[in-house]
DSSP file (Angstrom, degrees, kcal/mol; ACC not computed):
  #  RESIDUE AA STRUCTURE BP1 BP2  ACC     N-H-->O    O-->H-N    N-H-->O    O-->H-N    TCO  KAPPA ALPHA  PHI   PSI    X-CA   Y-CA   Z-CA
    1    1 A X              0   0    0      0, 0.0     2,-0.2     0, 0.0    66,-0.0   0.000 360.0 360.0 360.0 135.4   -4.1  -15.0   19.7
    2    2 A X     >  -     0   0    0      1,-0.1     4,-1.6     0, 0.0     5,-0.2  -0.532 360.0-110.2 -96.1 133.6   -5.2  -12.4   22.1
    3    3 A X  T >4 S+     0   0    0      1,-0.2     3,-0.8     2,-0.2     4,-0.3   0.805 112.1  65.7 -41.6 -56.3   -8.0   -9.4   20.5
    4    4 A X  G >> S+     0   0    0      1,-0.4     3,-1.6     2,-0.2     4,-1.0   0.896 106.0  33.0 -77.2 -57.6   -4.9   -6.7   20.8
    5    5 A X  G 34 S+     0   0    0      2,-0.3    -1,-0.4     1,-0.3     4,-0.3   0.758 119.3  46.1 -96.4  -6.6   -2.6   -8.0   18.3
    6    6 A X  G <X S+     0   0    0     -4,-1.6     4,-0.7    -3,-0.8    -1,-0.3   0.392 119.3  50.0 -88.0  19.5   -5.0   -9.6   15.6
    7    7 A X  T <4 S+     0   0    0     -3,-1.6    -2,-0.3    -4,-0.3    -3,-0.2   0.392 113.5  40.5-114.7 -20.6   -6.6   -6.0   16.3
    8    8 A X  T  X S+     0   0    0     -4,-1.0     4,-0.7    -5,-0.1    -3,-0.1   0.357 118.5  53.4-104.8  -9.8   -2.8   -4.2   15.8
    9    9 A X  H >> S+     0   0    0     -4,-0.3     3,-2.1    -5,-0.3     4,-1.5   0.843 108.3  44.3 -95.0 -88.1   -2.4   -6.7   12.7
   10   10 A X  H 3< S+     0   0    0     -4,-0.7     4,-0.4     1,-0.3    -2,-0.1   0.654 115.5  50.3 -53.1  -3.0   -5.6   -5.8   10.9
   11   11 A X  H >> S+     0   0    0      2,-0.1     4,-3.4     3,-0.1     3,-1.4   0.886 111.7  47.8 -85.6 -34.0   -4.8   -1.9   11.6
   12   12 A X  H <X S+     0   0    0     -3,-2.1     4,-2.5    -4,-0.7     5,-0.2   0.992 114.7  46.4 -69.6 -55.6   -1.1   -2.2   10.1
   13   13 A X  H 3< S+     0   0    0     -4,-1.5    -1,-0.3     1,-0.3    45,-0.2   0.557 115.5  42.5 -78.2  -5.0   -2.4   -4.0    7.2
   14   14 A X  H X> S+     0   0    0     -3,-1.4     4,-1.8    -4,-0.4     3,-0.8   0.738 111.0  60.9 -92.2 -26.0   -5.5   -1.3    6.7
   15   15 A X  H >X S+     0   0    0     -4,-3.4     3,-2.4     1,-0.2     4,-1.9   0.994 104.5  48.4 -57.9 -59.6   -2.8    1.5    7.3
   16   16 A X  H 3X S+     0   0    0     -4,-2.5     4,-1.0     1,-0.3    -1,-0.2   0.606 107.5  53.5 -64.1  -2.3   -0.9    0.3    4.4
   17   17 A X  H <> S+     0   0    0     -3,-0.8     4,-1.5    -5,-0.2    -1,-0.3   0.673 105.6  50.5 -71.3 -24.0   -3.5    0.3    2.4
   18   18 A X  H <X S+     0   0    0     -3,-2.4     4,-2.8    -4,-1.8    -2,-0.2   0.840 108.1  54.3 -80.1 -42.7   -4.5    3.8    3.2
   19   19 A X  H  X S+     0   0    0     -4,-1.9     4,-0.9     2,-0.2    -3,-0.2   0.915 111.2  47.9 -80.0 -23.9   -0.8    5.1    2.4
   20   20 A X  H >< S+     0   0    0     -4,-1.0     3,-2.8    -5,-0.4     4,-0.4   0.929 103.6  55.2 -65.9 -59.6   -1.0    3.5   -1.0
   21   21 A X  H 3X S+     0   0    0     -4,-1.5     4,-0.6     1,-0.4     5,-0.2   0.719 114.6  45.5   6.1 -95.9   -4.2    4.8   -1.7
   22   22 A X  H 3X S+     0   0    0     -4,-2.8     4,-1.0     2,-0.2    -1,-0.4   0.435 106.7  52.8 -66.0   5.0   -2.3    8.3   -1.0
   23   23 A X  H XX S+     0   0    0     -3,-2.8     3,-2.3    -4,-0.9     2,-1.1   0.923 112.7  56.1 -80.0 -89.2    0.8    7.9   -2.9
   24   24 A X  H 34 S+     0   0    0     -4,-0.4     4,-0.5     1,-0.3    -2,-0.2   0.303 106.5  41.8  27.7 -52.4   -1.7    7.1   -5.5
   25   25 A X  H 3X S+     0   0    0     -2,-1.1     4,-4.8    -4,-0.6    -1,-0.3   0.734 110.6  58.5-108.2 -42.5   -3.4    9.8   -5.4
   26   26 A X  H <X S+     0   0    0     -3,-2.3     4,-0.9    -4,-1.0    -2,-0.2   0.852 103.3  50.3 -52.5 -39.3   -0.6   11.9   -5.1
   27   27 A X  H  X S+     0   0    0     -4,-0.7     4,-2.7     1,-0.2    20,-0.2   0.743 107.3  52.7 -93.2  -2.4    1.1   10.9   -8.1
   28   28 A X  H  > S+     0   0    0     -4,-0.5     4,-2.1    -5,-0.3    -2,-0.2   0.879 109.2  47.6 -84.4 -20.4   -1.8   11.3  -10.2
   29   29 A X  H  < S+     0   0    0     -4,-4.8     4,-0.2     2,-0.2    -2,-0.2   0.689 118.6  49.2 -65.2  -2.4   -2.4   15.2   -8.8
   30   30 A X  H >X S+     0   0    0     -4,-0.9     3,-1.7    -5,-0.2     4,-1.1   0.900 116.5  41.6 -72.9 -61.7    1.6   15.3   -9.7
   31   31 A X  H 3< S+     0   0    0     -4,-2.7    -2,-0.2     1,-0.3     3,-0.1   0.970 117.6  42.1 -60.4 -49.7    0.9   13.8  -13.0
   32   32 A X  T 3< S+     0   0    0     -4,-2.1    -1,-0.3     1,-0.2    -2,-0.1   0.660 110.9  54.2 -58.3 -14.5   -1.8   15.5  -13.9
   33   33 A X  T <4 S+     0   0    0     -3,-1.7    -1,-0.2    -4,-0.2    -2,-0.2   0.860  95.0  88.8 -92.5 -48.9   -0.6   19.3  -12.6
   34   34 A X     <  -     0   0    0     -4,-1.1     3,-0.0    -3,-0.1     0, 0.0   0.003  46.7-174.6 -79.0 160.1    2.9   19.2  -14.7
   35   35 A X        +     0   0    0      0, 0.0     2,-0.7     0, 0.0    -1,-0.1  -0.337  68.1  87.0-117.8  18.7    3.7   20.2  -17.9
   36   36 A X  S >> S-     0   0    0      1,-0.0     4,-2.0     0, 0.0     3,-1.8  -0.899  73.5-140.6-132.6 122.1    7.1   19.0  -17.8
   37   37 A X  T 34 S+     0   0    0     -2,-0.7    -1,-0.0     1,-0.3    -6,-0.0   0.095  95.2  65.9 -75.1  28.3    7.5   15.4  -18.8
   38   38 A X  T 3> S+     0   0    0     -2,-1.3     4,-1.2     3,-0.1    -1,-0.3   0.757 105.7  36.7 -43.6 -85.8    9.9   14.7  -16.2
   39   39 A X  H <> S+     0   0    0     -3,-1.8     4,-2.2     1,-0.2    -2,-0.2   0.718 117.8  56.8 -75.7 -43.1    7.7   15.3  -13.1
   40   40 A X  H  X S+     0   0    0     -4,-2.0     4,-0.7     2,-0.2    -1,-0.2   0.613 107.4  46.0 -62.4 -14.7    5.0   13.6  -15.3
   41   41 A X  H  > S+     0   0    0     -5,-0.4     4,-2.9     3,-0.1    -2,-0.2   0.918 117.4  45.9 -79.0 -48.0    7.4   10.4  -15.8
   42   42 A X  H  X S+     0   0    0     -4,-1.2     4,-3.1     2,-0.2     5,-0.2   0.907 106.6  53.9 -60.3 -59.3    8.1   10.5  -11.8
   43   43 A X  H  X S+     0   0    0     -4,-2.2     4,-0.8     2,-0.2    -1,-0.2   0.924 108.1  55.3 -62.9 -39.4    4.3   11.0  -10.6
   44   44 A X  H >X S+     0   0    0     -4,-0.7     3,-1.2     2,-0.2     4,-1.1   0.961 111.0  48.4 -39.6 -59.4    3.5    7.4  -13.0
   45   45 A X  H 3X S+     0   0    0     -4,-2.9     4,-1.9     1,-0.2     3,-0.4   0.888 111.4  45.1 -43.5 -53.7    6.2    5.8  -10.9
   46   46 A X  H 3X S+     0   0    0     -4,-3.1     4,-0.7     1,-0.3   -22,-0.3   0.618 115.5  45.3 -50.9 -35.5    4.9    6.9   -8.0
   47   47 A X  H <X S+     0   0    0     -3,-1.2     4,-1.0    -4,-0.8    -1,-0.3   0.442 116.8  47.1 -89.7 -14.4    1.2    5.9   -9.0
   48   48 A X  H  X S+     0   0    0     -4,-1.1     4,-1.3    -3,-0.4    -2,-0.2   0.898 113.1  44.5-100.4 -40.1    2.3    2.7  -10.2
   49   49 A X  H  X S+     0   0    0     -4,-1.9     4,-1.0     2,-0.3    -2,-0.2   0.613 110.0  61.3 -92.8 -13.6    4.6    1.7   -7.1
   50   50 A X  H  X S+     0   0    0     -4,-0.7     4,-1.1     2,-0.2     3,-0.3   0.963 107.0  42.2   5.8 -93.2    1.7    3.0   -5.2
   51   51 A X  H  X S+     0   0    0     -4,-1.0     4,-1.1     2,-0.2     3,-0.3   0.667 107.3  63.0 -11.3 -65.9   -0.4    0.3   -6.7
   52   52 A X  H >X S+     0   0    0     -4,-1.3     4,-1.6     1,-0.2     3,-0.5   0.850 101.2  47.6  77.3 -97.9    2.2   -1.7   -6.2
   53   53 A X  H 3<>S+     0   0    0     -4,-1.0     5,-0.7    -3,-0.3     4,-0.3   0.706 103.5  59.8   6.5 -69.5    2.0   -1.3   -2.5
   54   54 A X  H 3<5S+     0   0    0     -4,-1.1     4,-0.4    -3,-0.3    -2,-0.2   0.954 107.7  45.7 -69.5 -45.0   -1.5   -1.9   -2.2
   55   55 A X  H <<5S+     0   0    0     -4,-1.1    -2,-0.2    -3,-0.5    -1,-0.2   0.721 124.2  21.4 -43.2 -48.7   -1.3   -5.5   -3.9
   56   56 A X  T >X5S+     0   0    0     -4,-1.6     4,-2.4     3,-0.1     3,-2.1   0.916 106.8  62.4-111.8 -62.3    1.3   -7.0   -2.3
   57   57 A X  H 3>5S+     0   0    0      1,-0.3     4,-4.2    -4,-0.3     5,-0.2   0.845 113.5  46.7 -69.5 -62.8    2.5   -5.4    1.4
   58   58 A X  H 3><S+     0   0    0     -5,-0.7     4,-0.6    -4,-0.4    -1,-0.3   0.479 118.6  44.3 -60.3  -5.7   -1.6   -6.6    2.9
   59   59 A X  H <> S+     0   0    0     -3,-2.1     4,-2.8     2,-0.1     3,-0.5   0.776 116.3  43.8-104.0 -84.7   -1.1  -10.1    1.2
   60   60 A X  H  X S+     0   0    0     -4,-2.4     4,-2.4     1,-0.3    -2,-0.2   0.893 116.2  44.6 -50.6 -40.5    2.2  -10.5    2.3
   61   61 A X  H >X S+     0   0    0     -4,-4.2     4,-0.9    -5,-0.4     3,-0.6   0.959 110.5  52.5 -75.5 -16.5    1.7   -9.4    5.8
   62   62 A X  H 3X S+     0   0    0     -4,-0.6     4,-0.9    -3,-0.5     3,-0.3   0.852 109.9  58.5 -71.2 -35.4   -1.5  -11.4    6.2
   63   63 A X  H 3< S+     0   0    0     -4,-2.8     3,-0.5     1,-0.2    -1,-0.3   0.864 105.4  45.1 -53.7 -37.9    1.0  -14.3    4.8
   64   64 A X  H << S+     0   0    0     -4,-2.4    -1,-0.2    -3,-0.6    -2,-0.2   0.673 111.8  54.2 -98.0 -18.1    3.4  -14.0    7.5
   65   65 A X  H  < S+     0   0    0     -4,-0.9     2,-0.3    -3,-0.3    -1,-0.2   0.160  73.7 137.8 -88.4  35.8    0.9  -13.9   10.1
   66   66 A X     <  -     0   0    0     -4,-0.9     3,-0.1    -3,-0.5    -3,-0.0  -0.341  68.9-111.0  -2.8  87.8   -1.0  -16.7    9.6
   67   67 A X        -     0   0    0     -2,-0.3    -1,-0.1     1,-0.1     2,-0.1  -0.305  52.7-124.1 -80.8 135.1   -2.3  -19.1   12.3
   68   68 A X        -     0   0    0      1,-0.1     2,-0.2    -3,-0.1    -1,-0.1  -0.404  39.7 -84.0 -91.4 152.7    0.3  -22.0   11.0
   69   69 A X        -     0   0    0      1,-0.1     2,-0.5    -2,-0.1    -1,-0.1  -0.367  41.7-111.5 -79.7 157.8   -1.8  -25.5   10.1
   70   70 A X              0   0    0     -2,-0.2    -1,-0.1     1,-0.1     0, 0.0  -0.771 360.0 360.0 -81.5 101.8   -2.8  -28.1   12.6
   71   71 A X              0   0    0     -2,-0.5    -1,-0.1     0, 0.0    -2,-0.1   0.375 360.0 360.0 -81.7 360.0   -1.2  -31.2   12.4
């Protein structure tokens, strides 16, 4: 594998850590800002599928590129 693309691989997979991290962070200044339990339901969702995000998408992509095993 050539330095450019396991160097464009680890950036996708820190960038999507970095927008969950701000969805995150966004729906707890959402949650936290409201008084109307609405927008307070919505900013949990947001913080949770955030979360969400952060767990799975760097996992998964690191799964799908993979150097495959050597027979």
């Amino acid at each position: 594998m050539t330095d450019t693309r396991a160097r464009r691989r680890w950036l996708a997979m820190v960038g999507s850590r970095l927008a969950g991290t701000a969805g995150a962070v966004f729906g707890l200044v959402l949650t936290a800002r409201t008084h109307d339990w609405p927008i307070e339901v919505l900013g949990i969702a947001i913080t949770l599928s955030a979360l969400a995000v952060i767990a799975i998408v760097p996992a998964s992509l690191a799964h799908r590129w993979r150097t495959p095993p050597q027979p």
